[in-house]
PANURO-820219 format. One record per residue (C-alpha): residue number from 1; residue in three letters; chain; x, y, z. Coordinates in steps of 0.25 Angstrom, whole numbers, plus 2048, in hexadecimal, padded with zeros to 3 digits. Example, Ala and Ser with C-alpha at 12.3 -4.5 7.8 and 13.67 -1.06 7.14 Angstrom:
BEGIN
resi: 1; resn: ALA; chain: A; east: 831; north: 7EE; up: 81F;
resi: 2; resn: SER; chain: A; east: 837; north: 7FC; up: 81D;
***
This chain:
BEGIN
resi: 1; resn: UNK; chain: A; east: 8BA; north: 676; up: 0BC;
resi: 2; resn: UNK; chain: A; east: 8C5; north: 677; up: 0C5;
resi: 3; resn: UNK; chain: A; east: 8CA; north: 683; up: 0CC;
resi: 4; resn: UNK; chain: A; east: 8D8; north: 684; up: 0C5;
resi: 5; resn: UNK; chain: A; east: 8D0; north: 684; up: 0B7;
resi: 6; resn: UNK; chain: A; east: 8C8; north: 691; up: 0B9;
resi: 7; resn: UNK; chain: A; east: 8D5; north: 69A; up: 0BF;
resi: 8; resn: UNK; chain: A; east: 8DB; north: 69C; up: 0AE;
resi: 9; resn: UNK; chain: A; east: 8DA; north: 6AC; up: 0AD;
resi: 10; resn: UNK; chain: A; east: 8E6; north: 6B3; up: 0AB;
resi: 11; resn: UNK; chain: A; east: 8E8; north: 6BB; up: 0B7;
resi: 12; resn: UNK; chain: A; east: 8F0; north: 6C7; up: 0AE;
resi: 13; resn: UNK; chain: A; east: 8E5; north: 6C8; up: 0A4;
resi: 14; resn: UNK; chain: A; east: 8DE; north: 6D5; up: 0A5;
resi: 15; resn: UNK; chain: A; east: 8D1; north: 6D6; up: 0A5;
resi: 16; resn: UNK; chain: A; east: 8CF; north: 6DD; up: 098;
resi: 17; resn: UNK; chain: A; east: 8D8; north: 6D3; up: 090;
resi: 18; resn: UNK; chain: A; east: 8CE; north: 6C7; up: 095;
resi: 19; resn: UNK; chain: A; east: 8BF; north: 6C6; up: 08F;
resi: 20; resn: UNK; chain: A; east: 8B3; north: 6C6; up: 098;
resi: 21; resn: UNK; chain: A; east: 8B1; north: 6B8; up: 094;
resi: 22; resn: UNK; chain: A; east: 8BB; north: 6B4; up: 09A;
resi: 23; resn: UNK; chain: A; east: 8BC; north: 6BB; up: 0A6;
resi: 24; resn: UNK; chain: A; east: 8AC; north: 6B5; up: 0A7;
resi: 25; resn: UNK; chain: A; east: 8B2; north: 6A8; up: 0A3;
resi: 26; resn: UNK; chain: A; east: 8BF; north: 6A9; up: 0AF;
resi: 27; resn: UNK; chain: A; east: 8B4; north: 6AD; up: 0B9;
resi: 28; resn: UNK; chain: A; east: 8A9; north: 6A3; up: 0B6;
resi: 29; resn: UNK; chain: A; east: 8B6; north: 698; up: 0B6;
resi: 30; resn: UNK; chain: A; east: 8BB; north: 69E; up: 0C5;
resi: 31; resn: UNK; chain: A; east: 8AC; north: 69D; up: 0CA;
resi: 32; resn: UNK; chain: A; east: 8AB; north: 68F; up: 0C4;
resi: 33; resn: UNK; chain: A; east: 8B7; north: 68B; up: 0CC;
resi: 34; resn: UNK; chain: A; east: 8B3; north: 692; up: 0D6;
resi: 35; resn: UNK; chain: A; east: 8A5; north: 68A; up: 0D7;
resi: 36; resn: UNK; chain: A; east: 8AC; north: 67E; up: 0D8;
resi: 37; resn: UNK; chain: A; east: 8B8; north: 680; up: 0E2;
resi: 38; resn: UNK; chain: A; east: 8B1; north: 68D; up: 0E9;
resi: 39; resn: UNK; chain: A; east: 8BF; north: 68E; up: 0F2;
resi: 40; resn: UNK; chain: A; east: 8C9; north: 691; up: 0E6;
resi: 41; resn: UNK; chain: A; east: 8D1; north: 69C; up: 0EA;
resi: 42; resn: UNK; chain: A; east: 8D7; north: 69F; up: 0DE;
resi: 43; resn: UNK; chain: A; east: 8CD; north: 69E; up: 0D4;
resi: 44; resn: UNK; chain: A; east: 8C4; north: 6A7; up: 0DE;
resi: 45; resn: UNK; chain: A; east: 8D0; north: 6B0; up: 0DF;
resi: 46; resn: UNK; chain: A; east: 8D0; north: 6B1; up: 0D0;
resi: 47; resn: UNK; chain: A; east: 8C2; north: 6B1; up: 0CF;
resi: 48; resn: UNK; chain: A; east: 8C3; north: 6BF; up: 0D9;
resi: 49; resn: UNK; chain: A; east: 8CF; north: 6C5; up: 0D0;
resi: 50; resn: UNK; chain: A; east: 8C7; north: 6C3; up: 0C4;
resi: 51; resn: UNK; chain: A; east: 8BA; north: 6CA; up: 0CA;
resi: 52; resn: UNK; chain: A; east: 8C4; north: 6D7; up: 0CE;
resi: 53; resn: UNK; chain: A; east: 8C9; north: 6D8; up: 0C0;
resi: 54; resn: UNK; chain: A; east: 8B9; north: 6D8; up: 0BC;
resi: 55; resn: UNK; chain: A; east: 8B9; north: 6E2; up: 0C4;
resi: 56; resn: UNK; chain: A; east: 8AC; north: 6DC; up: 0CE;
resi: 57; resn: UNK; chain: A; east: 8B6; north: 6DD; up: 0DC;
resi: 58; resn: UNK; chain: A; east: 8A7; north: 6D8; up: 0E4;
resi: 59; resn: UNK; chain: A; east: 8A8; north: 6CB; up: 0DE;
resi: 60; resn: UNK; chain: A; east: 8B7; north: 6CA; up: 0DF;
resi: 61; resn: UNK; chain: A; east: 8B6; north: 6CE; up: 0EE;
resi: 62; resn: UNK; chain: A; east: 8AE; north: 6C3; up: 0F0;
resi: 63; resn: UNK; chain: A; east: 8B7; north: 6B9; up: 0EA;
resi: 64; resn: UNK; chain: A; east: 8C4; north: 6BF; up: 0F1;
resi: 65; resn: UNK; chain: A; east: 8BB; north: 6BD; up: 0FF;
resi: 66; resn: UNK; chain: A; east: 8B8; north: 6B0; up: 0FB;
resi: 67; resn: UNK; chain: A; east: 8C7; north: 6AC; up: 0FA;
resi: 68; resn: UNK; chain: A; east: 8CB; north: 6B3; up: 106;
resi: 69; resn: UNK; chain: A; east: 8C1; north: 6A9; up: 10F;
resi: 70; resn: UNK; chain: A; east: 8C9; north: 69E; up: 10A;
resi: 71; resn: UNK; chain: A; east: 8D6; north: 6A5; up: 109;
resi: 72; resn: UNK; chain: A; east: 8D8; north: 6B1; up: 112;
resi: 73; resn: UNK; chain: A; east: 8E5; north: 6B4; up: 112;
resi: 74; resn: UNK; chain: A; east: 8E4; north: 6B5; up: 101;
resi: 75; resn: UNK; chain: A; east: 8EC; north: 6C2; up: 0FF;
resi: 76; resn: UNK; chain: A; east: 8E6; north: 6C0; up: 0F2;
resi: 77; resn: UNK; chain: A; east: 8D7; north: 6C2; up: 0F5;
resi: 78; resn: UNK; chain: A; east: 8D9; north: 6CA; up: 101;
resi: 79; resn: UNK; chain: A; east: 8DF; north: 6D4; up: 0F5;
resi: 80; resn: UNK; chain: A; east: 8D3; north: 6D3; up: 0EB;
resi: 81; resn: UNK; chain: A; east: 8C9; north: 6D4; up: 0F8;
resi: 82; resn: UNK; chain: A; east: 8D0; north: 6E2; up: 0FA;
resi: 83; resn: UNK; chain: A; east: 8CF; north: 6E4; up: 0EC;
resi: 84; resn: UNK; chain: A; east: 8C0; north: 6E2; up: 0EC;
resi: 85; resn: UNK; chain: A; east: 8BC; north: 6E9; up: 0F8;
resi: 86; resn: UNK; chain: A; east: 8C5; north: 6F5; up: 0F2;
resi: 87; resn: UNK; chain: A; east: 8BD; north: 6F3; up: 0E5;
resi: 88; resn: UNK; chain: A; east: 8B0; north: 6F3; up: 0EA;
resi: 89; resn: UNK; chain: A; east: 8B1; north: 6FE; up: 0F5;
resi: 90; resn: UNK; chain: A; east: 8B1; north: 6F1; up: 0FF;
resi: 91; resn: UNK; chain: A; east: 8BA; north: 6F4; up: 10D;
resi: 92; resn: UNK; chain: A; east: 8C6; north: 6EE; up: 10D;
resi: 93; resn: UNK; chain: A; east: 8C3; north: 6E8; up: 11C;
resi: 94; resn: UNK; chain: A; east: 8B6; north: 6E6; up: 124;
resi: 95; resn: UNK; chain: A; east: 8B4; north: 6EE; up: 130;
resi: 96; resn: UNK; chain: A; east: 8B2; north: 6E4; up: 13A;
***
């Protein structure tokens, strides 16, 4: 299936207004594409958001890592890996 097929959620569509079904559905449809073109940023970044709205930031953190080894300068996942390590009591930076 290709990549651009899986990434169809409404990004304004809270997550009371969507079923689990299809929250299950948009996440086994990102992991799908993700299975087959493991570098898309995008749907990986989608993949992330939707696990912070889930509420499961350990999972979502390793998603927002993921995309900032292929992109480092993403504002984008350098913003949810803040988010996550705020979430899950993680500290912001290592101590080197």
């Amino acid at each position: 299936m290709p990549a651009h097929v899986a990434r169809s959620a409404k990004p304004q569509a809270s997550l009371h207004s969507v079923s689990s079904e299809e929250w299950l559905g948009q996440i086994g449809r990102l992991q799908d594409a993700l299975t087959v073109c493991p570098t898309d940023v995008e749907a990986r970044c989608e993949l992330a958001t939707l696990l912070e709205r889930l509420e499961q930031p350990e999972e979502a953190l390793s998603h927002w890592q993921t995309v900032l080894t292929r992109d480092p300068n993403s504002l984008k996942a350098r913003e949810g890996v803040a988010r996550c390590r705020q979430q899950t009591g993680r500290p912001l930076q290592s101590h080197l």
